[in-house]
N, C-alpha and C positions, 0 to 999 in steps of 0.2 A: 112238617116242612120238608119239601122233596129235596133231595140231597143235591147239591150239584159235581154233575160229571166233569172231570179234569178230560182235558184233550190228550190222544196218543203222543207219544214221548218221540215221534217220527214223522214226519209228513208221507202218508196216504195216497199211491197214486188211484189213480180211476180207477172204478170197478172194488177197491178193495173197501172193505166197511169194518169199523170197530163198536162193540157192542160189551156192556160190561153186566153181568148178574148175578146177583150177590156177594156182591164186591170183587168178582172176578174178572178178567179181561179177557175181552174172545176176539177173535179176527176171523173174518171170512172174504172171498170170494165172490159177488153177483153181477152178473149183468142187467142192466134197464130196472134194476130195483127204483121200487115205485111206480114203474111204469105198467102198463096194464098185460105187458107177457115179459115177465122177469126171468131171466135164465137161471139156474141152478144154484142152488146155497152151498159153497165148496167149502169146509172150514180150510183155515192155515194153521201152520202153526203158532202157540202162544207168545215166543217172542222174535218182535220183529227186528230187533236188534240182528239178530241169527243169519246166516248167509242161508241156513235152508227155508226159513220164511219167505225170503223172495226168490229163490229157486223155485219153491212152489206155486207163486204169481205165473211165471214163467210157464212152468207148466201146466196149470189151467186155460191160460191166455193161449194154447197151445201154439207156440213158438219159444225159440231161443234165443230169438235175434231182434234187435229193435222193431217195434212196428210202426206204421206213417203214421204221424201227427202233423197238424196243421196250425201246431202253437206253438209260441217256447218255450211255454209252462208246461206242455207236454213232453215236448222233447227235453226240457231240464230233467222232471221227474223221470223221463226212462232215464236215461244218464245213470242218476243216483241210484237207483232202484237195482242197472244192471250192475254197477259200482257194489251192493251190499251184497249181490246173488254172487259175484264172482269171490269174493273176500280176500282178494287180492291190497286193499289197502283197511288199515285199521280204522275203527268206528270213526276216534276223535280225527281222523283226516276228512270223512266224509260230515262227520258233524260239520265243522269247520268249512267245507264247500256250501253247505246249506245255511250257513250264517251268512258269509260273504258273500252268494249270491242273490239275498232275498232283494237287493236292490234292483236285481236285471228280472227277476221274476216279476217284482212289482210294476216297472216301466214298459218292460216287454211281452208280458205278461199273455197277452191276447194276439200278438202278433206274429206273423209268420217268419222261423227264422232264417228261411230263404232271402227274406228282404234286408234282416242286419249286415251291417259293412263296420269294420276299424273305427268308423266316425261315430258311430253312436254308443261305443266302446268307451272311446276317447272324450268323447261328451261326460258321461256318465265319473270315470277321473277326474275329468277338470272342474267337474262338482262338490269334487270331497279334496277340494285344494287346502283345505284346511284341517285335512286329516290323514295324510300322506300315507302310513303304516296301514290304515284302513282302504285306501285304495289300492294298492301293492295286494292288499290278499285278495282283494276284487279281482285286478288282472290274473291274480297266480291262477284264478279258480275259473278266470275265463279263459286261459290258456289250457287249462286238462279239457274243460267243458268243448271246447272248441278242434283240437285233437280230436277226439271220440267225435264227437258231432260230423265233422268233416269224412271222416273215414267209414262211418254209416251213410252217408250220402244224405244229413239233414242240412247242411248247407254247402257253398260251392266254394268260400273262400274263408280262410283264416280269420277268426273275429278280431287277434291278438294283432296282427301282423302290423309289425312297424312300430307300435308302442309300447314305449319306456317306462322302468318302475322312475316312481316318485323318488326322491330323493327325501333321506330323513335323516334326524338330527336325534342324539339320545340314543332308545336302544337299551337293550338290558348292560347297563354299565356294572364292569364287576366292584366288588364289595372293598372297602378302603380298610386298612390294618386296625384303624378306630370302629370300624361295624362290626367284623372280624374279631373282636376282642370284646364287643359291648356284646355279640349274639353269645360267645362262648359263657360269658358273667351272669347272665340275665334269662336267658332262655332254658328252661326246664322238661324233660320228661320227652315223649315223643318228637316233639315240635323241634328241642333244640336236637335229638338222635337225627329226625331228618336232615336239617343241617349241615351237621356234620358230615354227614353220607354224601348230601349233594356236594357239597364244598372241597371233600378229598378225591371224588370219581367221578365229579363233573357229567354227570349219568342225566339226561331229559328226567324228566319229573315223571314219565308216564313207567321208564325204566327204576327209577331210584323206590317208589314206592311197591315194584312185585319181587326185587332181591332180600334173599334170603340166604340162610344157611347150607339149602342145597345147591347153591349159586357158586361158593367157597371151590375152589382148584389152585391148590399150589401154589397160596399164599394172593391169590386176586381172586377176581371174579368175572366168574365165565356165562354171559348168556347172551341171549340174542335179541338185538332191538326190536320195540314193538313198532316203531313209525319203518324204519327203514330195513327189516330183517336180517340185520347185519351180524356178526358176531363179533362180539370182542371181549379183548379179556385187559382187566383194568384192575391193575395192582395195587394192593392194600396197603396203605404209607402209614409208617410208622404211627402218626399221631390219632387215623383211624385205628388203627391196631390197639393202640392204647386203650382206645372208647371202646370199643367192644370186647374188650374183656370184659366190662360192666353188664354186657349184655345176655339174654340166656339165649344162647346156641343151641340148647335141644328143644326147643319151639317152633313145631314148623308154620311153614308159611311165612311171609316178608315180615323182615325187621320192623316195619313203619305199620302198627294195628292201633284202632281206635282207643282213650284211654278211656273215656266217658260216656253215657248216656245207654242209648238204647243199643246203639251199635259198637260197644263195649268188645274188646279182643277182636273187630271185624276187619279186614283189613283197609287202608284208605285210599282212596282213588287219587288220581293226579288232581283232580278239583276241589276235591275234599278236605285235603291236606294242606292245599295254596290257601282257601278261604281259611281255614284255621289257621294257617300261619300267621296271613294277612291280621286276626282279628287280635292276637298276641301280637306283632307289627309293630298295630297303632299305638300301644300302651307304652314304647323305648326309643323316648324319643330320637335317641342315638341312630335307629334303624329306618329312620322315613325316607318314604321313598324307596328304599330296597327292595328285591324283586328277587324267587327262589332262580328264576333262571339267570339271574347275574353272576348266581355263585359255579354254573356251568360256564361262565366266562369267565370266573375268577382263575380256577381250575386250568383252565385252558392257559392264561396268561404264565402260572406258577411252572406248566409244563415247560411252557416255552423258554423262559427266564433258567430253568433248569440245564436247560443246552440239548433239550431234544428235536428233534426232527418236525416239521409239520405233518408227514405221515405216521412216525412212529404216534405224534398226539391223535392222530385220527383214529390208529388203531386202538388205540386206548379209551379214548369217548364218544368211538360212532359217530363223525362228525366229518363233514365234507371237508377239503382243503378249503376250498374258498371261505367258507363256514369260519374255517379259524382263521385263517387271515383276517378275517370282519373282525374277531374278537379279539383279538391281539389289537387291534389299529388302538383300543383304548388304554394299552398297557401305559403305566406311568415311566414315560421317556428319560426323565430325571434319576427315576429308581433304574431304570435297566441302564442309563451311561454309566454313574455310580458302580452298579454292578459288575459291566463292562472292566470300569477303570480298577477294581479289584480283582479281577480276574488276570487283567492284565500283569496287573506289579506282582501279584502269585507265583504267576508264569516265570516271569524275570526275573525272580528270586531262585526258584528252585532251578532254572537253568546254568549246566557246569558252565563255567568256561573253560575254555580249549587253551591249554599253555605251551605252544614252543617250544620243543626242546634243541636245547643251542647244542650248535652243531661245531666241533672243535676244528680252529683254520688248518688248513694243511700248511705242514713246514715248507717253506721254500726251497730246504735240502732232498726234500723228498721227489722232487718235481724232476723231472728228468726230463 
């Protein structure tokens, strides 16, 4: 029985072809294959994941710079293409433009994007009215797409312009003192280590899964985001302190490695580790519904409640101002008056008061 070929892990633009033999995976290079005067068999290299993989596109196609297309499915693919040559944004951001726009590739597909306006933009949102979050990454990915497009001179106006994100409700809600207490009880071995990490450094998932040991400066942790190249250093609280002492320090590479199966000691990706999470999740019932990046909200919330700054939290979990402000909006108002109202009578306690010193009347003999 002849084996079936799995499809490249990337979408392909023109001219490029993938060929696999003996269980190996090749890429090359040709023009007019198939056709009866085929251009040249150029290999590339083996992963196209690689910003030199399509640097090498580039320079076969001999140019550096967009070339005309007469589609939008061509002009998408340059987009993304010059997106992994330049390696200016990380993998999972371009993954993530290639998901969210298969919609506009699909509808617009064959069409010239000289001819797209706002309105067919706008059309396309008002379709997924019932999935709000899913339209929001639509426009965010029509907004880069459309930038870069415009400034190559593949269309004349803004596809974004004038349209508003959806409005949504929910949102990674952080984690309530009853989850919080049921993950601590319940959760075992790597799954609950991750946890804990996410939940005390409020670290993105793509971040909390490559620290490690050699990450450790001065009592936090110093490195630098992979979505947003940022640096920051994010202090080790006490109750993370306490867990890692359980943990072995002279093992290098991240805290968070596979514990089971074939990829045993390997380390886990931000998808790898959610799905696993997720599948551990379902079995407490305490935890449904919960979500690793709420505990990045959770985080954020405890900073705040703490009496810190919105920037001093930013510098600590590489996170936009506005970013936390979002997450904060879900702090429990109740628990922070409360807290408020303790802080207050604190205050009012430990303040001296200021006593008068009486001052003796002058005799009236003295007065002259």
């Amino acid at each position: 029985m002849r084996r079936r070929r799995e499809k490249a892990s990337v979408s392909l633009p023109k001219n490029v072809h993938r060929v696999v033999a003996r269980g190996r995976e090749y890429f090359y290079f040709q023009t007019g294959r198939g056709s009866q005067s085929p251009g040249p068999r150029l290999p590339l290299p083996r992963d196209p994941h690689s910003p030199q993989f399509w640097a090498a596109i580039h320079q076969h196609r001999g140019s550096s710079v967009a070339v005309p297309a007469d589609t939008f499915i061509s002009v998408l693919d340059e987009w993304l293409m010059q997106l992994r040559a330049a390696d200016e944004v990380t993998a999972t951001t371009i993954t993530f433009y290639e998901q969210s726009s298969r919609i506009a590739r699909s509808a617009w597909g064959s069409l010239s994007p000289r001819g797209l306006k706002p309105v067919h933009v706008q059309a396309i949102i008002n379709g997924m009215a019932d999935r709000p979050a899913a339209a929001n990454n639509f426009l965010s990915t029509m907004r880069s797409f459309s930038k870069w497009a415009k400034l190559n001179e593949f269309i004349a106006i803004n596809l974004t312009e004038g349209i508003s994100p959806r409005k949504t409700e929910g949102g990674h809600k952080p984690w309530t003192p009853e989850q919080l207490e049921a993950a601590d009880k319940k959760l075992t071995g790597v799954i609950r280590r991750g946890v804990i990490l996410y939940q005390h450094t409020g670290m993105r998932g793509s971040d909390a899964v490559r620290v490690g040991p050699e990450h450790i400066d001065d009592e936090g942790f110093s490195l630098t985001t992979l979505k947003k190249g940022r640096d920051i250093y994010c202090p080790i609280l006490p109750e993370l302190a306490k867990e890692m002492q359980t943990w072995d320090m002279a093992a290098p590479g991240p805290f968070l490695k596979q514990e089971e199966g074939r990829g045993a000691g390997k380390p886990y990706t931000r998808k790898l580790f959610s799905r696993h999470f997720k599948d551990i999740r379902d079995t407490i019932p305490e935890l449904a519904g919960v979500t690793l990046h709420g505990l990045r909200c959770t985080a954020v919330i405890r900073l705040r409640r703490a009496g810190l700054e919105i920037g001093q939290i930013g510098d600590i979990v590489g996170m936009s101002l506005a970013t936390i402000e979002r997450y904060c909006r879900f702090a429990d108002r109740k628990q922070s008056g409360k807290a408020a109202l303790a802080t207050l009578l604190r205050n009012e306690r430990n303040a001296k008061t200021v006593k008068r010193r009486k001052t003796a009347n002058p005799k009236l003999n003295d007065i002259k």
